[in-house]
PDB file as gemmi writes it, atoms N, CA and C in Angstrom:
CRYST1    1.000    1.000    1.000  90.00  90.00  90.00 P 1                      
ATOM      1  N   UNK A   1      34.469  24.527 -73.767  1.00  0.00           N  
ATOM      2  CA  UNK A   1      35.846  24.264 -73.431  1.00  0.00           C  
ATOM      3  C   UNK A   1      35.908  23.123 -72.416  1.00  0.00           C  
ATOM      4  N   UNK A   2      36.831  22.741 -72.264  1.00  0.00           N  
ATOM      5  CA  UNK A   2      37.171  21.091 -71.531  1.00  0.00           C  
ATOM      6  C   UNK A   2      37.268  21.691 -70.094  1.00  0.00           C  
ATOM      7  N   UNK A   3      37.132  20.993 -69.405  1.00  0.00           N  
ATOM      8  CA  UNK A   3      37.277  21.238 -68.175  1.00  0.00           C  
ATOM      9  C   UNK A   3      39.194  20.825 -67.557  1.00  0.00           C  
ATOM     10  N   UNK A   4      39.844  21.237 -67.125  1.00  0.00           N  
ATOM     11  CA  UNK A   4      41.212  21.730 -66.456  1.00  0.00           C  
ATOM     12  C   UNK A   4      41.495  21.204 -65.418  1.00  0.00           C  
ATOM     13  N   UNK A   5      42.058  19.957 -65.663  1.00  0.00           N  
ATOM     14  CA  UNK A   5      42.214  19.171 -64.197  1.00  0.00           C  
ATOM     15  C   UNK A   5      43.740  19.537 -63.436  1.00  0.00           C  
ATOM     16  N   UNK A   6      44.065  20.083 -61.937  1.00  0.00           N  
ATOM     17  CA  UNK A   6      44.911  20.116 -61.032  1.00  0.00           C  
ATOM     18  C   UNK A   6      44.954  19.085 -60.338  1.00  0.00           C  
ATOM     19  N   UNK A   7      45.862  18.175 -60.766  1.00  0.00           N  
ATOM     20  CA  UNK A   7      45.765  16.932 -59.312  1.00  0.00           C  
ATOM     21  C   UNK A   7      47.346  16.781 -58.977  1.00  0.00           C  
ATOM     22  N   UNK A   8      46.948  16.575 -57.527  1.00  0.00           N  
ATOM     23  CA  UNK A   8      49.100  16.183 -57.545  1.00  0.00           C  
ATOM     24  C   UNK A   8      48.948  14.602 -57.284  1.00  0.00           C  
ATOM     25  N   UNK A   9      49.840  14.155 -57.668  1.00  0.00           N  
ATOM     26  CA  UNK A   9      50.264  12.624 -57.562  1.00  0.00           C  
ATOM     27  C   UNK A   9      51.061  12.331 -57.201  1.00  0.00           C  
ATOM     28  N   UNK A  10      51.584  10.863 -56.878  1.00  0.00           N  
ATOM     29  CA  UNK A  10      53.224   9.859 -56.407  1.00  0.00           C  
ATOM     30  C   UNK A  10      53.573   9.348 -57.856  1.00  0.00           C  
ATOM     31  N   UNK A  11      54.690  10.231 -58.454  1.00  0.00           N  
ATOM     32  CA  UNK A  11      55.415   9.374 -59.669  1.00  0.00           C  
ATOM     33  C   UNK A  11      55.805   8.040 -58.951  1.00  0.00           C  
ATOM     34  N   UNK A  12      56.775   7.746 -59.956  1.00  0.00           N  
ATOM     35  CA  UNK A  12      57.074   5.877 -59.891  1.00  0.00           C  
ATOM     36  C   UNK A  12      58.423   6.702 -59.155  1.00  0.00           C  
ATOM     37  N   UNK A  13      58.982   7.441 -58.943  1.00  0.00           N  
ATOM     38  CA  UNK A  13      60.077   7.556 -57.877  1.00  0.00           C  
ATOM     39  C   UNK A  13      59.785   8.260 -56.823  1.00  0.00           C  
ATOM     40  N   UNK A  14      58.352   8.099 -56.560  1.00  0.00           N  
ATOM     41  CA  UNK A  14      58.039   8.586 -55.130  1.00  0.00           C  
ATOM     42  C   UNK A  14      58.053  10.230 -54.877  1.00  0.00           C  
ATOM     43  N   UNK A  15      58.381  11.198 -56.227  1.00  0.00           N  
ATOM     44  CA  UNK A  15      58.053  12.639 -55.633  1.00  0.00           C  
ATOM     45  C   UNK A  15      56.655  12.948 -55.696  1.00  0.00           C  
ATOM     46  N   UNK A  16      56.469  13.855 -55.250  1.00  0.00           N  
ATOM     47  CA  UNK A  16      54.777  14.513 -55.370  1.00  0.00           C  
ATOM     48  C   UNK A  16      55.409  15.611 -56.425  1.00  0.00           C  
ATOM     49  N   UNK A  17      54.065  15.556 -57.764  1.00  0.00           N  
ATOM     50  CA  UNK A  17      53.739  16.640 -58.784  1.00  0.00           C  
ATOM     51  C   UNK A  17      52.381  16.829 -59.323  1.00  0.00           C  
ATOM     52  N   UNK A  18      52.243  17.975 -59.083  1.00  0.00           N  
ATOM     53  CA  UNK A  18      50.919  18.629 -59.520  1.00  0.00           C  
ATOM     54  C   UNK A  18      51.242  17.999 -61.106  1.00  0.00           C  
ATOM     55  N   UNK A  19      50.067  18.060 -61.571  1.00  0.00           N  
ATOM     56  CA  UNK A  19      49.675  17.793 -63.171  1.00  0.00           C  
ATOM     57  C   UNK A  19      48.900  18.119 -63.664  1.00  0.00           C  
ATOM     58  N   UNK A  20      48.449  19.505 -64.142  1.00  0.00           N  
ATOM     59  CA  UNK A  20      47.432  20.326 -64.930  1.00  0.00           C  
ATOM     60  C   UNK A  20      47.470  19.817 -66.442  1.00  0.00           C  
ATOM     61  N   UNK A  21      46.362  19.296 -66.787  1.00  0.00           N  
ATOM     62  CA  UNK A  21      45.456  18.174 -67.931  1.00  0.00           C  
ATOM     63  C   UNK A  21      44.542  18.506 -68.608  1.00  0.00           C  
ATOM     64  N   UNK A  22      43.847  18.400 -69.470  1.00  0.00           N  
ATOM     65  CA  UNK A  22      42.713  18.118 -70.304  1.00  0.00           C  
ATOM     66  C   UNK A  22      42.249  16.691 -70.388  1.00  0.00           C  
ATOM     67  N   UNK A  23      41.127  15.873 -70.169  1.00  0.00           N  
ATOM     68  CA  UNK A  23      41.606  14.536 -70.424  1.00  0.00           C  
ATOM     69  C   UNK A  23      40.583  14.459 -71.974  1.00  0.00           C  
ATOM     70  N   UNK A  24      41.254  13.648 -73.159  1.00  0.00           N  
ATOM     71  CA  UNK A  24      40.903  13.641 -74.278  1.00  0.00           C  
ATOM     72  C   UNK A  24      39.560  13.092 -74.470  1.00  0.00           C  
ATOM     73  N   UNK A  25      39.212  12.600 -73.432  1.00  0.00           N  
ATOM     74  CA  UNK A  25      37.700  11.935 -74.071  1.00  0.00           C  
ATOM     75  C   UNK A  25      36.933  13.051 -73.626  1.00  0.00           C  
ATOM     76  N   UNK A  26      37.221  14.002 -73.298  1.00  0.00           N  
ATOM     77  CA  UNK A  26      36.119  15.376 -72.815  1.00  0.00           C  
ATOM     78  C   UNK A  26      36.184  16.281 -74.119  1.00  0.00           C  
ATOM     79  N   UNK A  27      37.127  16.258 -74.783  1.00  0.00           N  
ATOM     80  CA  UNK A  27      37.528  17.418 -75.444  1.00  0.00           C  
ATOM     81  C   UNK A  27      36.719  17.263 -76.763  1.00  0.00           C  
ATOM     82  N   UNK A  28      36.502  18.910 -77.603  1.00  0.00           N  
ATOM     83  CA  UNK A  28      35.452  18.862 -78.648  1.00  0.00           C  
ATOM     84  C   UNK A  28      36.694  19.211 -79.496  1.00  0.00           C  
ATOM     85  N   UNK A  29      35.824  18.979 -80.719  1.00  0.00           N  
ATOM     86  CA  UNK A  29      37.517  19.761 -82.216  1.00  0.00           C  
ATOM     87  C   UNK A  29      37.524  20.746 -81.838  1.00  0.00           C  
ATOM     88  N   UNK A  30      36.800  21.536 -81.235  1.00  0.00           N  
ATOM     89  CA  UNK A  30      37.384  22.719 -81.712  1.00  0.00           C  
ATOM     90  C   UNK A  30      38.584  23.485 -80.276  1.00  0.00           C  
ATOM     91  N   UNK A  31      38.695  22.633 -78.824  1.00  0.00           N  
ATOM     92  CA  UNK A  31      39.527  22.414 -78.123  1.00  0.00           C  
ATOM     93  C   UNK A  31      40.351  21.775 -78.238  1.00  0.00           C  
ATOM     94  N   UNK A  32      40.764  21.025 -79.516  1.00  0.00           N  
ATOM     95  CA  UNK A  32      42.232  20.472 -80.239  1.00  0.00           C  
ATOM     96  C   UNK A  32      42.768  21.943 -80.793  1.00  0.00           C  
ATOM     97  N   UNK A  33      42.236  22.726 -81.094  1.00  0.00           N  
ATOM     98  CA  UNK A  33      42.570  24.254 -81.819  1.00  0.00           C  
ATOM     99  C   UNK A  33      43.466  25.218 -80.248  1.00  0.00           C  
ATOM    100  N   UNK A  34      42.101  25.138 -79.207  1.00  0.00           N  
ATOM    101  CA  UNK A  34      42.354  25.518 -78.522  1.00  0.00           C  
ATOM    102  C   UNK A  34      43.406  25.360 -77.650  1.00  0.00           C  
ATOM    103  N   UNK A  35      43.776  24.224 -77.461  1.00  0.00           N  
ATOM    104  CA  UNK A  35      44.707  23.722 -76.432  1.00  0.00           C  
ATOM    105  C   UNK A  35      46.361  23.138 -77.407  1.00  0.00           C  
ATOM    106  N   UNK A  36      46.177  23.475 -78.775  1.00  0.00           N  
ATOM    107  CA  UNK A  36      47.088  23.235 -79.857  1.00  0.00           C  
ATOM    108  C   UNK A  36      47.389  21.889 -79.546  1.00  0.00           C  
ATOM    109  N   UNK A  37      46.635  20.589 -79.483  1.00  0.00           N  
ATOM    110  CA  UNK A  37      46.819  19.543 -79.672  1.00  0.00           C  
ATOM    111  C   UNK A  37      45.945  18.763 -80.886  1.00  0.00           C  
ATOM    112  N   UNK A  38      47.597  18.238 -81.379  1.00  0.00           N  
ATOM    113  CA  UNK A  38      47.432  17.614 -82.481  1.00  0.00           C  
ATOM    114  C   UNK A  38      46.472  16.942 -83.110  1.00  0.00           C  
ATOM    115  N   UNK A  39      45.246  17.352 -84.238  1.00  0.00           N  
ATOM    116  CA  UNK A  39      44.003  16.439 -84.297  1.00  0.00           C  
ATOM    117  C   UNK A  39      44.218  14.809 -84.320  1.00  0.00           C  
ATOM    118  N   UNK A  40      42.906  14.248 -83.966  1.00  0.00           N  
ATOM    119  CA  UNK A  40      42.715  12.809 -83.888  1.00  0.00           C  
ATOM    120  C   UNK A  40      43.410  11.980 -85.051  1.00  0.00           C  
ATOM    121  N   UNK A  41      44.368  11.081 -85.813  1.00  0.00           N  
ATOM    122  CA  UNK A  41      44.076  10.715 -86.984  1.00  0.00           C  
ATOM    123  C   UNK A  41      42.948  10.739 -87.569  1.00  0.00           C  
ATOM    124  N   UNK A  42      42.416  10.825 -89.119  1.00  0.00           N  
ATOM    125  CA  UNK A  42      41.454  10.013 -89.517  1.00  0.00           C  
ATOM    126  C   UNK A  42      41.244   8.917 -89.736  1.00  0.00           C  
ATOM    127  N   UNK A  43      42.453   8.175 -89.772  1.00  0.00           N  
ATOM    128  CA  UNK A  43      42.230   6.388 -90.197  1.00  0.00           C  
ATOM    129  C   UNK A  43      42.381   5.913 -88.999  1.00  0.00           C  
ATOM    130  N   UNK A  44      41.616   5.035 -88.975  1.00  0.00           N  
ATOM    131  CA  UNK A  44      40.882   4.229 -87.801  1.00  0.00           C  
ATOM    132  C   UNK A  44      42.638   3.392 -87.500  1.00  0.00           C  
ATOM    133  N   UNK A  45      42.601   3.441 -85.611  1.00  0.00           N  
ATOM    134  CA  UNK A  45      43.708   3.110 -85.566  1.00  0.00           C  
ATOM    135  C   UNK A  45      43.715   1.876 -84.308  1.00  0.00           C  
ATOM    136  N   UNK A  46      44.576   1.166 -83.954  1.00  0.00           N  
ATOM    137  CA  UNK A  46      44.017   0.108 -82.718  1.00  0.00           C  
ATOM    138  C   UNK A  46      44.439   1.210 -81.403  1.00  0.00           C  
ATOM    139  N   UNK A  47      43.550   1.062 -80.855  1.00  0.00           N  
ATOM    140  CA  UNK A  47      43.081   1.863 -79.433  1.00  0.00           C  
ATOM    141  C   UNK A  47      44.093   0.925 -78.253  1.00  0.00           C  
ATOM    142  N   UNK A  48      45.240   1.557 -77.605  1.00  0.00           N  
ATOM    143  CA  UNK A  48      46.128   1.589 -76.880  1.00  0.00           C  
ATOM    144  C   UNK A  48      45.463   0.811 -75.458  1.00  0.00           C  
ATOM    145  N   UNK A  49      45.662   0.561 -74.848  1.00  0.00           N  
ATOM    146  CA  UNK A  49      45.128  -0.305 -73.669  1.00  0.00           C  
ATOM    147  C   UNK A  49      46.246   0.340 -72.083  1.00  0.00           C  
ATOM    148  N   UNK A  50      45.605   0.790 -71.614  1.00  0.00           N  
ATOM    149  CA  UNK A  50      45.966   0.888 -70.391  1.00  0.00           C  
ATOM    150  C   UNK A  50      45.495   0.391 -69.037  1.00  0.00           C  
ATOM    151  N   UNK A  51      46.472   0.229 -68.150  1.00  0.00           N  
ATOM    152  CA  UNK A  51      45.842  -0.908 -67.018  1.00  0.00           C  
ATOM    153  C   UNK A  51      44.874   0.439 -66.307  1.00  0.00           C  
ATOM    154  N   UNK A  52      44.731  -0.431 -65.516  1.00  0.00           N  
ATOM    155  CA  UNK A  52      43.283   0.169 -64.097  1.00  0.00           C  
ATOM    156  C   UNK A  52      44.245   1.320 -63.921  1.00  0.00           C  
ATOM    157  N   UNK A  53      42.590   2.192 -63.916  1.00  0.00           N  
ATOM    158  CA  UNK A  53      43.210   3.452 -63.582  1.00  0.00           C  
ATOM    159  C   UNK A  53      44.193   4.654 -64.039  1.00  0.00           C  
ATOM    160  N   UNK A  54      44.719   4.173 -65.744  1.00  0.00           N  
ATOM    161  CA  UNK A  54      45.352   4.993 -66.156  1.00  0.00           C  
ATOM    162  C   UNK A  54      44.742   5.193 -67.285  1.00  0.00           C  
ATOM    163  N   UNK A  55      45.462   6.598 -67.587  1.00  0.00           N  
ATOM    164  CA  UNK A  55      44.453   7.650 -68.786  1.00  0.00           C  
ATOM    165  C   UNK A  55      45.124   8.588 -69.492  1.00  0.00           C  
ATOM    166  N   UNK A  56      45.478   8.330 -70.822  1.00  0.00           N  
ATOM    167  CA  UNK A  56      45.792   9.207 -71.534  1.00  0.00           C  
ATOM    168  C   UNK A  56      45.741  10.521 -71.768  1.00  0.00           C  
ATOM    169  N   UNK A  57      46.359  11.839 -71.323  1.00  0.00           N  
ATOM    170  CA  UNK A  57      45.384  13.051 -70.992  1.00  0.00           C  
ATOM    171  C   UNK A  57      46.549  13.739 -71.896  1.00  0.00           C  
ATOM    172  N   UNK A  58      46.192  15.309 -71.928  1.00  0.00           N  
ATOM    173  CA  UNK A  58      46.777  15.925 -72.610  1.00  0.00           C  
ATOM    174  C   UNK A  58      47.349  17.390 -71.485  1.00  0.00           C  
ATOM    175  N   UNK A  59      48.674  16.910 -71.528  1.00  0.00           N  
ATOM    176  CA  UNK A  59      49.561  18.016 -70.306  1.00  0.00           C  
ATOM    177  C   UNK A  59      49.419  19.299 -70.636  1.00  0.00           C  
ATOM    178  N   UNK A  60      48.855  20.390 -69.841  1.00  0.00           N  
ATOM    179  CA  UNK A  60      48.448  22.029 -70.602  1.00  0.00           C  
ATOM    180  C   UNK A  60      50.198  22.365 -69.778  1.00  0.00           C  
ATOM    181  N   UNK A  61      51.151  22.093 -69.641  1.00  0.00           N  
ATOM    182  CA  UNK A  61      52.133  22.566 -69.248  1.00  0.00           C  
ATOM    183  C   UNK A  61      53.560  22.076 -70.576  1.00  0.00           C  
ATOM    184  N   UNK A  62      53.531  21.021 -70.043  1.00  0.00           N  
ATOM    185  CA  UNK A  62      54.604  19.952 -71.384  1.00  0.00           C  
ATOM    186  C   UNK A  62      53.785  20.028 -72.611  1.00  0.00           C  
ATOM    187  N   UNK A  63      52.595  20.282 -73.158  1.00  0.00           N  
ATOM    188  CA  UNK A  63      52.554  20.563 -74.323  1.00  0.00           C  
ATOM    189  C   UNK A  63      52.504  19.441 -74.812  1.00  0.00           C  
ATOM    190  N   UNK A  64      52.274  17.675 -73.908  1.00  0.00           N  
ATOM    191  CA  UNK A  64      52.294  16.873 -74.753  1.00  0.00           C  
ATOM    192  C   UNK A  64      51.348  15.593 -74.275  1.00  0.00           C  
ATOM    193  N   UNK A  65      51.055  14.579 -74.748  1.00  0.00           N  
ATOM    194  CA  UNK A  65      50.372  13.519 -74.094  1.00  0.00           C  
ATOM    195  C   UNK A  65      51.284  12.649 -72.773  1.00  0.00           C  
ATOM    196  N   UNK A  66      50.539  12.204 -72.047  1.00  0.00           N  
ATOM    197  CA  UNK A  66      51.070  12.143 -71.002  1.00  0.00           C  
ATOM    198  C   UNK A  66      49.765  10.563 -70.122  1.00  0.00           C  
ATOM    199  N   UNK A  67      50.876   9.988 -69.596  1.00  0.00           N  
ATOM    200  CA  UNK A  67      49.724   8.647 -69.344  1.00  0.00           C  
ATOM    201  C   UNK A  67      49.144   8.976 -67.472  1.00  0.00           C  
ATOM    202  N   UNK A  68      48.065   9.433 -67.095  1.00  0.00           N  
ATOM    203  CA  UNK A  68      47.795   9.797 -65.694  1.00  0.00           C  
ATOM    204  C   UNK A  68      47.313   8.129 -65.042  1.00  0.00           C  
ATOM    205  N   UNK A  69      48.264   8.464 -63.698  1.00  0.00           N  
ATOM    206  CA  UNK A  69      47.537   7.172 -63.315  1.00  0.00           C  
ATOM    207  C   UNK A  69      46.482   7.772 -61.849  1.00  0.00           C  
ATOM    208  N   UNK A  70      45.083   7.660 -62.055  1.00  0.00           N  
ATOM    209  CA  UNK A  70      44.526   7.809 -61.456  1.00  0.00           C  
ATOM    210  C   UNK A  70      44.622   7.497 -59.805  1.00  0.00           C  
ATOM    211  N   UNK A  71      45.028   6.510 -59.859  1.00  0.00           N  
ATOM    212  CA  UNK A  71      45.062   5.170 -58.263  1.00  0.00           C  
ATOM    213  C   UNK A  71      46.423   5.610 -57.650  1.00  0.00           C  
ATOM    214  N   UNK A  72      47.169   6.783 -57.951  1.00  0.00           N  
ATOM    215  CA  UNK A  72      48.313   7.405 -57.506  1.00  0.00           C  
ATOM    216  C   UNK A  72      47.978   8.891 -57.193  1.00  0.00           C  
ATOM    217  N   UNK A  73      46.588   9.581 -57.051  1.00  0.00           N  
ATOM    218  CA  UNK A  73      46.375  10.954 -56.306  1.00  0.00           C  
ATOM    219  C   UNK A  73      46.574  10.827 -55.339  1.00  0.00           C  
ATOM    220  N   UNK A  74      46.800  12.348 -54.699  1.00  0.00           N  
ATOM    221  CA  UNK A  74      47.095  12.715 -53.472  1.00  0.00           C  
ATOM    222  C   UNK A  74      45.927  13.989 -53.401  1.00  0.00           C  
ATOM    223  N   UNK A  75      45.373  13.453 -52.384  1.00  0.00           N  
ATOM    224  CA  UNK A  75      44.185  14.200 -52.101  1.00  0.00           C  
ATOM    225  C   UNK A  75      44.686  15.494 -50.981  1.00  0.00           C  
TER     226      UNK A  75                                                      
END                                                                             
């Protein structure tokens, strides 16, 4: 099973929110079952680009993908 990330962060309007995650490059098929997120396509697709520090993860709360920006924790 994937490991369960708790981090709180500064949105872009300045509140603090916890954000409990999966991040997708950890995850095996059979934790797409587990965590009911939608499998990978099979056809090869162009790979999304995000600046420094941000990461596509999968929200275990919203149930949906979600872009984390790393360089915005609050330790």
């Amino acid at each position: 099973m994937a490991t369960e990330y708790n981090k709180k962060f500064v949105k872009k309007n300045g509140e603090e929110r916890v954000m409990r995650f999966v991040r997708l490059s950890e995850l095996s098929m059979e934790d797409y079952d587990v965590y009911s997120i939608p499998p990978p396509n099979s056809t090869p697709a162009t790979k999304r680009k995000y600046g420094e520090g941000m990461e596509c993860v999968w929200d275990l709360e919203a149930q949906d993908f979600r872009c984390f920006n790393w360089n915005s924790v609050v330790e």
